[in-house]
C-alpha positions, 0 to 999 in steps of 0.5 A: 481513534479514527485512521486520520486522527492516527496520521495526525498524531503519528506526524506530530510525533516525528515533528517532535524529534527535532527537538524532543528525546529522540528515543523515547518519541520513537519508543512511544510513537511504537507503543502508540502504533502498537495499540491502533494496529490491534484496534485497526478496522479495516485492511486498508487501516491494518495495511498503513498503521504497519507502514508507519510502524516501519517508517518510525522504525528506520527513524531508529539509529540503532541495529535493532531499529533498523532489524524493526524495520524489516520485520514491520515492513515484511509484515505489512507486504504479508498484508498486501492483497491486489495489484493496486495496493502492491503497486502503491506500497512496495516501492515505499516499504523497499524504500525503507528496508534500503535505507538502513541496510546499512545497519543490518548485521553484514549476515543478513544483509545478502537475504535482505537484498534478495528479498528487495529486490522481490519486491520490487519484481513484484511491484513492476509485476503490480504497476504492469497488471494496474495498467493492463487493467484499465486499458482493458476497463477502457476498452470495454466502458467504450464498448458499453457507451457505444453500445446503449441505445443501440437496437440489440445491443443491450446484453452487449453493453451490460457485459462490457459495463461488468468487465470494465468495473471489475477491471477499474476494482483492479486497477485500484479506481473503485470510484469510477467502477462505482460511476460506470455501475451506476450509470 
């Protein structure tokens, strides 16, 4: 099953506990996860089956659903490689863990916290990174435009074009580094 197929699936699941068993959606909805996580191809397909292993978890109303929900949503921030990447998902995942702090034993309720509010450190550090990124990417594909065609000015052009691709890879925009690589 391809990664869209799962999303599809998944979404059909949660429609369901509207109206179905509740916890047996939520319990097949795990084991349905579960299964395509081990067969996962990609990161990026490890990274969001995880997040939604999560998100079905903190659909849970039991302490053991909400414990779930940490442990998936720690293991998917363990996944987490690149500015971009941590930018887009943190929020999310700190989204979910603080929706059923509430549930949390009162014990470890405190470390939780700490731990939220780590990733949301990290995930401001993320978003900051991101955009000195493209500025810089910015800065420098204007510096190879300007400099193509011009009278020795070619090496200059061909290291400002590197620099701007791999800032744009950092800031998550592999389609444009892939453009300025190919023109």
């Amino acid at each position: 099953m391809s990664i869209n197929e799962f999303i599809t699936y998944d979404q059909t699941l949660i429609d369901r506990l509207a109206t179905g068993d509740r916890a047996a959606t939520l319990h097949e909805a795990q084991a349905r996860g579960e299964a395509e996580l081990a067969g996962a191809a990609s990161l990026a397909d490890q990274i969001e089956i995880t997040m939604r292993l999560a998100a079905t978890a903190a659909l849970g109303e039991t302490p053991g659903d909400a414990e779930a929900t940490v442990i998936w949503a720690a293991r998917c921030a363990r996944l987490l490689v690149g500015p971009a990447v941590e930018a887009y998902y943190l929020p999310r995942l700190s989204a979910l863990v603080g929706g059923v702090v509430s549930r949390l034993d009162s014990e470890v309720r405190p470390t939780i916290v700490t731990g939220l509010q780590s990733w949301m450190s990290r995930a401001g550090a993320a978003l900051e990174a991101v955009s000195t990124a493209e500025r810089d990417a910015d800065a420098d594909a204007l510096i190879a435009l300007a400099a193509d065609g011009v009278a020795d000015a070619g090496e200059l052009a061909k290291k400002a074009r590197g620099r701007a691709i791999e800032q744009y890879r950092t800031a998550g925009r592999p389609g444009v580094a892939a453009k300025l690589r190919e023109s």
